[in-house]
MIZARO-516694 format. One line per field, with one value per residue (C-alpha): x, y, z. Coordinates in nm, 3 decimals. Layout:
% residues N
u <- X,...
v <- Y,...
w <- Z,...
% end
This chain:
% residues 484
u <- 3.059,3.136,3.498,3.575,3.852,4.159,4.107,3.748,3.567,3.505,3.189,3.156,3.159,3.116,3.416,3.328,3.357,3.722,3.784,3.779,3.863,4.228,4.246,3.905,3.857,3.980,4.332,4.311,4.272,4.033,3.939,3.699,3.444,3.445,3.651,3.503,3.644,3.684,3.571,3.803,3.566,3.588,3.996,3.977,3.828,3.972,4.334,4.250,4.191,4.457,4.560,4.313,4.054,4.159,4.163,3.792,3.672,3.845,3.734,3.350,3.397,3.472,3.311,2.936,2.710,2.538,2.830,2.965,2.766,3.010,2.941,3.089,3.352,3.489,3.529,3.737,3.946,3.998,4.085,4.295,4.532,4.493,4.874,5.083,5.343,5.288,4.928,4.932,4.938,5.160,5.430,5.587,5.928,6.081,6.409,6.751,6.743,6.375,6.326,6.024,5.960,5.694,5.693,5.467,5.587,5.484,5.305,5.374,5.637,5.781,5.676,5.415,5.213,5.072,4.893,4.696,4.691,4.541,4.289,4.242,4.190,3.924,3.769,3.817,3.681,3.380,3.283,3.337,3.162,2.824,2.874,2.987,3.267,3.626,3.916,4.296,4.502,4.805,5.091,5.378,5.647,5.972,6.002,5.783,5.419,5.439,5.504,5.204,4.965,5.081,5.073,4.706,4.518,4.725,4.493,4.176,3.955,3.793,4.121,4.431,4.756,4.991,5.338,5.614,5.945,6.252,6.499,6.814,6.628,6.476,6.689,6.737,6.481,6.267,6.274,6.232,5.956,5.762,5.911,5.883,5.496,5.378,5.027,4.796,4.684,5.009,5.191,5.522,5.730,6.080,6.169,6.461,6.433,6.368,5.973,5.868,5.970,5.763,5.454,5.410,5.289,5.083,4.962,4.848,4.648,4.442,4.417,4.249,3.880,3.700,4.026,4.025,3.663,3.602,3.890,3.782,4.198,4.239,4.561,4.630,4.926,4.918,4.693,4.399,4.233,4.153,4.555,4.554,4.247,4.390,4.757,4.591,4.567,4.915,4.957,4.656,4.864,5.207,4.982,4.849,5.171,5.362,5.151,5.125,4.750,4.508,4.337,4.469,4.320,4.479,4.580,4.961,5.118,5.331,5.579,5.575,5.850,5.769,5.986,5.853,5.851,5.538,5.378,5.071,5.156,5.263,4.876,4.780,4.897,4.766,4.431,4.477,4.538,4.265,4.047,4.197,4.489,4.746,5.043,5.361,5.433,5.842,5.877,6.202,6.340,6.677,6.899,6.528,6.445,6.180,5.976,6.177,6.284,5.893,5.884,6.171,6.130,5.798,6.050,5.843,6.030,6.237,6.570,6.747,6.738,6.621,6.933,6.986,7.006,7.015,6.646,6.552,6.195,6.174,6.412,6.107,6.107,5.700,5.572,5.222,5.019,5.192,4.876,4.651,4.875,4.863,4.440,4.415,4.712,4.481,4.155,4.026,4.119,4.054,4.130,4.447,4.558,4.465,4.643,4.994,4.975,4.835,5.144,5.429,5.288,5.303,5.697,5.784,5.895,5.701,5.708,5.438,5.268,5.328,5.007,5.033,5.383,5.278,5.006,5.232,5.514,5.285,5.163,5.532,5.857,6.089,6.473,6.691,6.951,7.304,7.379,7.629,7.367,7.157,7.426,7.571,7.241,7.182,7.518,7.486,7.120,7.230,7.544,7.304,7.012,7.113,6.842,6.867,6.711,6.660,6.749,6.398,6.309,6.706,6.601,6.371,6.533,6.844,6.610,6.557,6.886,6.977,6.707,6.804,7.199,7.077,6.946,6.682,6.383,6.102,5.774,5.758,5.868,5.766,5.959,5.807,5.928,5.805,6.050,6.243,6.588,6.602,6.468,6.776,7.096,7.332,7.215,7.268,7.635,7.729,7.631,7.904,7.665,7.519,7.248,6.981,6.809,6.475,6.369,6.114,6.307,6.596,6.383,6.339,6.692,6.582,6.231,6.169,6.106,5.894,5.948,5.892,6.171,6.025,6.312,6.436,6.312,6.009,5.669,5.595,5.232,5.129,5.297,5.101,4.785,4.817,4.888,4.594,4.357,4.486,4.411,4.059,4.008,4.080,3.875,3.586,3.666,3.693,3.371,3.149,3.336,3.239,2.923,2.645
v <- 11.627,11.263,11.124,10.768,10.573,10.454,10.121,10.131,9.894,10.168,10.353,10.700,10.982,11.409,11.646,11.636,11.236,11.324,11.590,11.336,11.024,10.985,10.678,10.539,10.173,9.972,10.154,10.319,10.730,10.968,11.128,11.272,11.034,11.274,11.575,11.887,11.952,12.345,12.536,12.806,13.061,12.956,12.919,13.276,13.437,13.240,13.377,13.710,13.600,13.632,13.312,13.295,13.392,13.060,12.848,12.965,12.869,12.531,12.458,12.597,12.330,12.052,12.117,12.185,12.501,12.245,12.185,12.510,12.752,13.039,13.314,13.119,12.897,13.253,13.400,13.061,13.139,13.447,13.401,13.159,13.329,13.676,13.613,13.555,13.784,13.909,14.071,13.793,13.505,13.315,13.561,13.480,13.643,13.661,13.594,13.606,13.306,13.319,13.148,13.186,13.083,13.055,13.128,12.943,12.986,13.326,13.165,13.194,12.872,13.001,12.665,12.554,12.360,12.658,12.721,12.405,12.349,12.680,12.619,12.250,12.373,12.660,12.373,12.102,12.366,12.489,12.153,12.113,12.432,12.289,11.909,11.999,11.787,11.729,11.533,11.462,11.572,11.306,11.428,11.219,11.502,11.497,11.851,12.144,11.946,11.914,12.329,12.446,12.194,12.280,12.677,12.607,12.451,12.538,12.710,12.552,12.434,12.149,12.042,11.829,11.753,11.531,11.519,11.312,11.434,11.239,11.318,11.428,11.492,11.778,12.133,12.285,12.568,12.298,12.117,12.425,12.552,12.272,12.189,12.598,12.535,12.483,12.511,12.288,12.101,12.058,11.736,11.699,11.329,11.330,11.004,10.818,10.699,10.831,10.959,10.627,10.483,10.765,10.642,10.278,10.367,10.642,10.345,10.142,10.368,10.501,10.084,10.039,10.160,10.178,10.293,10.566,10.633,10.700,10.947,11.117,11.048,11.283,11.314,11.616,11.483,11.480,11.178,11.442,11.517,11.879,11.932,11.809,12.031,12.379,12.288,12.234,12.651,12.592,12.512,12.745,12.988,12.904,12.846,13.193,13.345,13.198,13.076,13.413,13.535,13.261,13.348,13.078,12.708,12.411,12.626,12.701,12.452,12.549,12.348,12.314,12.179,11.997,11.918,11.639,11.395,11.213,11.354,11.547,11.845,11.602,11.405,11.789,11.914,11.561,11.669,11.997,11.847,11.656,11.988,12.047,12.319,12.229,12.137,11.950,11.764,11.763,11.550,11.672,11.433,11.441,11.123,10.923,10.862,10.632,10.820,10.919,10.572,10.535,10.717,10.691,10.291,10.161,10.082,10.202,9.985,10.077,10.115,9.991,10.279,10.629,10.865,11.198,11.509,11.880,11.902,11.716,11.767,11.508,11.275,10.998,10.620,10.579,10.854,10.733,11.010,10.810,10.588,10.901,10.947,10.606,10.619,10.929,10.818,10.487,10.636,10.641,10.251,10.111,9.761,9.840,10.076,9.821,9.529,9.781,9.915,9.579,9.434,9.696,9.661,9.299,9.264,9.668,9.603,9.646,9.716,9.883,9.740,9.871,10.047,10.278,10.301,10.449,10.721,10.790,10.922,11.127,11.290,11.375,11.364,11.342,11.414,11.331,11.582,11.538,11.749,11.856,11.996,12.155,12.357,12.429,12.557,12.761,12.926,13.004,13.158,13.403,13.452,13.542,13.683,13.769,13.526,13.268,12.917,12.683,12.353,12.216,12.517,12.409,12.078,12.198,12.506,12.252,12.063,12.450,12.545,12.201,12.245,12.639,12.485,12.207,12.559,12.345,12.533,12.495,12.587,12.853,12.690,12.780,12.618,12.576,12.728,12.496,12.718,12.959,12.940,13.119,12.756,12.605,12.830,12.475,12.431,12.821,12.754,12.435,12.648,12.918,13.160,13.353,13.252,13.547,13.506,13.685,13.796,13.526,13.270,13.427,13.394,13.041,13.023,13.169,12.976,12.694,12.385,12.060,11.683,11.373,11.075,10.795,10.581,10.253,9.956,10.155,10.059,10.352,10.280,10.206,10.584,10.698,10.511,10.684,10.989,10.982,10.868,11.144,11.423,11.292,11.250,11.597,11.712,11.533,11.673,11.995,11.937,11.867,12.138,12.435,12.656,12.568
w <- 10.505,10.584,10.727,10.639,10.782,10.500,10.589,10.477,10.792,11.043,11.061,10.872,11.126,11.103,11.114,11.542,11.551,11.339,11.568,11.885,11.729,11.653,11.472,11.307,11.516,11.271,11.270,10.947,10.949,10.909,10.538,10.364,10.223,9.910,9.794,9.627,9.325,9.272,8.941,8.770,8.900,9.261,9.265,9.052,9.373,9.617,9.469,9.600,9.982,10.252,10.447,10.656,10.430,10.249,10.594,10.622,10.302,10.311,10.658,10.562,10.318,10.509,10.818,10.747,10.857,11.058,11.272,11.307,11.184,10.975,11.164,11.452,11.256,11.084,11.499,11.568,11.309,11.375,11.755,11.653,11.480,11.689,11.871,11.537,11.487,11.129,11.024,10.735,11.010,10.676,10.501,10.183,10.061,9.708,9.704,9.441,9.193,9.159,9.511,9.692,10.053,10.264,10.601,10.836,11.139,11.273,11.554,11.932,11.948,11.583,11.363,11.139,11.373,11.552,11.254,11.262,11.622,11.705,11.489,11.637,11.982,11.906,11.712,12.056,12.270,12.079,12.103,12.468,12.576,12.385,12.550,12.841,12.795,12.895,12.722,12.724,12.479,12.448,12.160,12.121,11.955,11.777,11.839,11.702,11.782,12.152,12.207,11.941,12.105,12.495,12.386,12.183,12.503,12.806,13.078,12.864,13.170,12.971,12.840,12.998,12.806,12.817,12.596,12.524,12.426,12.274,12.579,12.411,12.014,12.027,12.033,12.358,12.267,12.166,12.461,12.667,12.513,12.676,12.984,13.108,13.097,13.411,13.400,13.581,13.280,13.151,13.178,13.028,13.030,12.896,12.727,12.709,12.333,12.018,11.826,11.694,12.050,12.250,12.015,12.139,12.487,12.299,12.044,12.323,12.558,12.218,12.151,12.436,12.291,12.643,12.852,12.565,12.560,12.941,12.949,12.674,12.468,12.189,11.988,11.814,11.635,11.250,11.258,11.358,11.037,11.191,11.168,10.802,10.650,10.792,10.661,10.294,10.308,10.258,9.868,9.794,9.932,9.814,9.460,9.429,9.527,9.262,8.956,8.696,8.655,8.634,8.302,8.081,8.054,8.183,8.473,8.492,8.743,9.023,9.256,9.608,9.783,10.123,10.400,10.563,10.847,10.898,10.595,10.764,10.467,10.201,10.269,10.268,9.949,9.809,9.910,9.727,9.415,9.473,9.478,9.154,9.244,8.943,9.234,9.169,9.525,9.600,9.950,10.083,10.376,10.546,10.626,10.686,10.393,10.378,10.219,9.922,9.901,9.864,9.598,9.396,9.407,9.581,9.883,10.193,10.437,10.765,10.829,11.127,11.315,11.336,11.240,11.393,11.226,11.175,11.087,11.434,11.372,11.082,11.266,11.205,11.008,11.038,10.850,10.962,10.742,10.407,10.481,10.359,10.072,9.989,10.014,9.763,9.494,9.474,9.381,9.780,9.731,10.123,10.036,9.874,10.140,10.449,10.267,10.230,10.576,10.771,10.599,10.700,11.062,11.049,10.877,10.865,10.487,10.193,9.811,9.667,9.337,9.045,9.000,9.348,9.318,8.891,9.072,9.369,9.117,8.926,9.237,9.348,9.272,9.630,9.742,10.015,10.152,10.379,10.694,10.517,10.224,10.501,10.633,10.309,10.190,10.489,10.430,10.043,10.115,10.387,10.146,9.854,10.059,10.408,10.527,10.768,10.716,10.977,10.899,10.798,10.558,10.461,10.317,10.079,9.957,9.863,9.621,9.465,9.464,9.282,9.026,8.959,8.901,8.601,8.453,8.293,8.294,8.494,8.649,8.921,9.301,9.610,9.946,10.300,10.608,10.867,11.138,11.251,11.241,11.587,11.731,11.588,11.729,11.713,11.341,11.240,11.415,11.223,10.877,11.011,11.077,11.370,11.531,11.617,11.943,11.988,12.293,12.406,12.314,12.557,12.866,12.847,13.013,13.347,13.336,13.563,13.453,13.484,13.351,13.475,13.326,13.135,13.161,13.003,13.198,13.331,13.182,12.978,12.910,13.248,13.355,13.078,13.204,13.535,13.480,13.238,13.526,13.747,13.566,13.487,13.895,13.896,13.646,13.795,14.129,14.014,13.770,14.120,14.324,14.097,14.125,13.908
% end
């Protein structure tokens, strides 16, 4: 299997050269240069494996025996998801109204990127161990990213990172889930702006191709195409669940709704369809909206200003993985998809053409919900269910709940949990409900903690520069220090 960059003049490189690369050197991101389409007979059995049967078979797929061979890829997997909380790793529950949800956030930081980001690390470090290797992880975060990637690689001895957190964005919990790490190749900056600001400095080390090279930069953010491939489990999942027995032809279809800030599970479930699972895509956004303004009307250009919300985590106005999206709606079209995004770099506005904008609707429909509808929605489902939502899972169980109230009939729904509502106690208390505080969570309180300010007027790249430099000193000292 062969990754090609969106923009279509990098060189082709294996799932490893993905794995490392961040952005492809031309800008553009990392995809599959083709997609397997999957037979009846192949979805039939796949419907009868568990979640991370599925995330074996997908990554088998698109990672090559001669990479990692399966006995070893299926021991990965398996490590990686030994410390979730629920035998299933991924649980869904049924309930009233016909409302399914799927729960992905099980993991140790209690969000859907520990599924992914375990994965990515066992992947990173496999790696490592055979090249005797060392790199530095550097995760810009609007929340629920910089915990699952700190909790994936801390205490890994080939691997340093470093994250930057909106000061002020992110939930307390949130914010304390990171800053309480204080392992020695953990490096935590708190910054005073908001998630597209922390990614300029981020931007600009990773620009520099040698500075990036010798320090061996790897992000793990949603641009890695490792975090995209174990996420498309997802809608097989959320698929299987819902769709009735698969023993008609066409296949029944089944919608998944998506909450979504920079679209790493909306480029996801695109790739699914792809594969030939019979999805209909909902992106469900908060106040941003630039993405449903993408799809309702071509519009994908910013607004003045990020807004802040309830659902903090998708508090974002460059949703970079729309750039995938954009690639697969097009027919894996590079020159179209390098002539939309060099243009919304170059004037941040942009319409799309009528042709992209055509195959971008029929691959998903999109809404856009209020604070107010988030906590309204969290209060009618514990009202009807006695479950909690957290305000992410909120957004998209809105669009259901607005859809079930037209009483036009539909096709069966599933909704994404990205989170636990225990990560969001100021959320759960704006709904009029009671927050439930688990026990880990708890004894972040009495933790102590470690940041270092990246303030207005300092020169954020530069303190990114040197703290990247440091810890690759130390790595090399440490390197020549050990025992052969």
């Amino acid at each position: 299997m062969w990754y090609v960059s969106t923009r279509g003049t990098a060189p082709r490189v294996d799932f490893e050269g993905a794995l490392f690369s961040g952005y492809a050197p031309d800008g553009g991101l990392y995809v599959p240069e083709e997609i397997p389409k999957l037979d009846l007979e192949t979805l039939r059995r796949w419907s009868a494996l568990p979640y991370r049967g599925l995330v074996k078979e997908l990554c088998a797929l698109f990672i090559g025996p001669e990479l990692i061979p399966r006995d070893d890829l299926n021991g990965l997997i398996d490590r990686a998801f030994s410390r979730f909380r629920h035998r299933d790793v991924v649980r869904p529950c049924r309930l009233r109204g016909g409302l399914t949800v799927l729960e992905l956030w099980h993991g140790a930081t209690r969000a859907f990127k520990d599924l992914s980001l375990s994965c990515s690390a066992q992947f990173l470090q496999y790696f490592l161990e055979k090249r005797a290797k060392h790199v530095t992880v550097v995760v810009g975060t609007s929340g629920d990213t910089g915990s699952a990637a700190i909790e994936s690689v801390q205490g890994a001895k080939n691997v340093d990172i470093i994250v930057l957190l909106p000061k002020g964005h992110c939930s307390r919990i949130q914010e304390l889930q990171m800053t309480t790490v204080l392992g020695d190749n953990v490096r935590v900056f708190g910054v005073e702006g908001n998630s597209d600001q922390l990614d300029e400095p981020i931007k600009a080390v990773f620009a520099d191709a040698e500075f990036s090279q010798t320090h061996g930069l790897v992000s793990l953010n949603s641009i890695n195409w490792s975090r995209v491939l174990v996420q498309t489990a997802h809608f097989f999942l959320a698929y299987f669940q819902c769709a009735p027995p698969l023993a008609t032809q066409p296949l029944p279809a089944v919608e998944v709704v998506v909450p979504t800030g920079a679209a790493g599970n909306l480029a996801a479930g695109c790739i699914a369809q792809k594969m030939g699972l019979p999805i209909r895509l909902v992106a469900a956004v908060n106040h941003n909206d630039i993405i449903h303004r993408t799809v309702q009307r071509g519009d994908f250009s910013l607004c003045e200003a990020v807004k802040s919300t309830l659902a903090s985590a998708m508090d974002i106005q460059v949703p970079y993985n729309m750039e995938r999206v954009f690639w697969l709606v097009s027919g894996c079209d590079s020159q179209a998809t390098r002539a939309i995004m060099e243009q919304f770099e170059r004037t941040q506005r942009l319409h799309l053409s009528t042709e992209v904008h055509r195959k971008l609707s029929e691959a998903m429909t999109s809404a856009s919900v209020s604070d107010e509808t988030i906590t309204r929605t969290m209060g009618r489902c514990w009202e009807e269910n006695q479950y909690l939502l957290c305000p992410h899972s909120a957004v998209a169980v809105s669009y259901h709940y607005q859809q079930a109230d037209s009483q036009q009939p539909g096709v069966p729904r599933c909704c994404l949990a990205p989170a636990s509502a225990a990560k969001f106690p100021e959320a759960v208390l704006a709904a009029g409900l009671t927050p439930e505080t688990p026990e880990d969570i708890l004894a972040l309180e009495g933790k102590e903690t470690r940041c270092t300010p990246m303030r207005r007027g300092d020169d954020w790249t530069l303190m990114l520069r040197d703290t990247i430099e440091d810890l690759s000193r130390q790595w090399r000292h440490r390197a020549l220090s050990s025992p052969e």
